[in-house]
C-alpha positions as CSV (number, residue, x, y, z in Angstrom):
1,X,7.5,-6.0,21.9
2,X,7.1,-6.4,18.1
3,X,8.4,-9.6,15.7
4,X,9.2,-9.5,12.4
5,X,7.9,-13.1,11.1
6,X,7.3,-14.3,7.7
7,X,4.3,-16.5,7.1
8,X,3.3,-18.1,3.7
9,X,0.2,-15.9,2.5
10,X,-1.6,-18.8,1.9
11,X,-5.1,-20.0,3.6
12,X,-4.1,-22.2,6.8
13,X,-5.3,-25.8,6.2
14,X,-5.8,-29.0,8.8
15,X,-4.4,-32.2,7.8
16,X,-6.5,-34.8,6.5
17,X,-5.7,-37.2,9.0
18,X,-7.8,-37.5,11.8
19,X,-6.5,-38.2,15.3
20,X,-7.4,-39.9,17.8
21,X,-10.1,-38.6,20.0
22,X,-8.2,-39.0,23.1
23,X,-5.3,-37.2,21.4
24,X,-7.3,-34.7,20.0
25,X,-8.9,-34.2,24.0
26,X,-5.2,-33.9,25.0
27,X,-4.0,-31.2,22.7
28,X,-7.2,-29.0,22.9
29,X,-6.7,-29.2,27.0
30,X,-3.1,-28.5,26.3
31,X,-4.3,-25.4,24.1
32,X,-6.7,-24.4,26.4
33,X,-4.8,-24.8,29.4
34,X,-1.8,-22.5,27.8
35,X,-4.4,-19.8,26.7
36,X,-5.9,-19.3,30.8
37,X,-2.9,-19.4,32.1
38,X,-1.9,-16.2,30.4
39,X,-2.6,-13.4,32.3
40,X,-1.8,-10.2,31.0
41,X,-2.1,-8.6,27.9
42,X,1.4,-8.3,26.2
43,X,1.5,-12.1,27.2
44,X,-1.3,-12.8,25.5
45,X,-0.2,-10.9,22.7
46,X,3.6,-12.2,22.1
47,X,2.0,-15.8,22.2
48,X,-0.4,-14.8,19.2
49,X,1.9,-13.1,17.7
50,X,3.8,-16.1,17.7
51,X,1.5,-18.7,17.2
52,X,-0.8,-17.3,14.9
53,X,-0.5,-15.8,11.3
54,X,-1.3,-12.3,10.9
55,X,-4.1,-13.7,8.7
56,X,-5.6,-15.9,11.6
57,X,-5.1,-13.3,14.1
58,X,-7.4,-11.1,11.7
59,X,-10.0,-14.2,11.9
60,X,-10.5,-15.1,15.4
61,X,-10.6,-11.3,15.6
62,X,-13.3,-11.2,13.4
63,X,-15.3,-14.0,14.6
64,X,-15.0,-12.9,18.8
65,X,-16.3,-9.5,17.3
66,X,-19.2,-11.5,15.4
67,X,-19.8,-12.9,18.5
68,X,-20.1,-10.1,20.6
69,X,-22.4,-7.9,18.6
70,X,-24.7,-11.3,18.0
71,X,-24.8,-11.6,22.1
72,X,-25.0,-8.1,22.8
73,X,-28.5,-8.1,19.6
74,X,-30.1,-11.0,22.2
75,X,-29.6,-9.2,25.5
76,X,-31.0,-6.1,23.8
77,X,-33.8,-8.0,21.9
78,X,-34.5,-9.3,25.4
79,X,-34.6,-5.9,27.1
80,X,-37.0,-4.4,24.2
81,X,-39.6,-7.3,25.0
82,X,-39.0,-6.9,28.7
83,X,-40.2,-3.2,28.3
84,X,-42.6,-3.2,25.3
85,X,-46.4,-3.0,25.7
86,X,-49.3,-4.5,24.0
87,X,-50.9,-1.5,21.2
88,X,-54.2,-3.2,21.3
C-alpha cells in the first residue's frame, strides 16, 4: 500500500520544553509498546510511513545500518583474535 503525504522539507526539530520524566517514561513505553506489537512487515511499514518523514525514515535507516556493520566489525575482530597466532 502506498501514501501520498506532504511533509515540510525541513530538518525535524524537538521542542525546547522539557517534560516531565515520568511523562517522558510514559510516551517512550507507549512508543515502544506500539513498535513490538507490530508484527509484520507491511504493518511495520504503513505505520512509518505514516509516522515518519521520508527524511527520518532515510535516518533511522541509516543509523540501524551504522549499527549493524559496527556489530558485525566486533564479532569479526573477535573471531580474527580467536584464530590468530603468535609470529614470534
Amino acid at each position: 500500500m502506498y501514501h501520498i503525504l506532504i511533509y515540510d522539507t525541513k530538518m525535524t526539530h524537538v521542542s525546547r520544553k522539557k517534560l516531565p520524566n515520568k511523562i517522558l517514561r510514559q510516551i517512550l513505553d507507549s512508543f515502544l509498546y506500539v513498535l513490538t506489537d507490530i508484527k509484520d512487515k507491511e504493518a511495520m511499514a504503513e505505520f512509518l510511513d505514516s509516522f515518519l518523514s521520508p527524511t527520518e525514515k532515510l535516518m533511522l535507516a541509516k543509523r540501524l545500518a551504522i549499527a549493524f556493520l559496527l556489530t558485525e566489525r566486533v564479532e569479526r575482530g573477535r573471531d580474527l583474535k580467536r584464530y590468530q597466532t603468535n609470529s614470534g
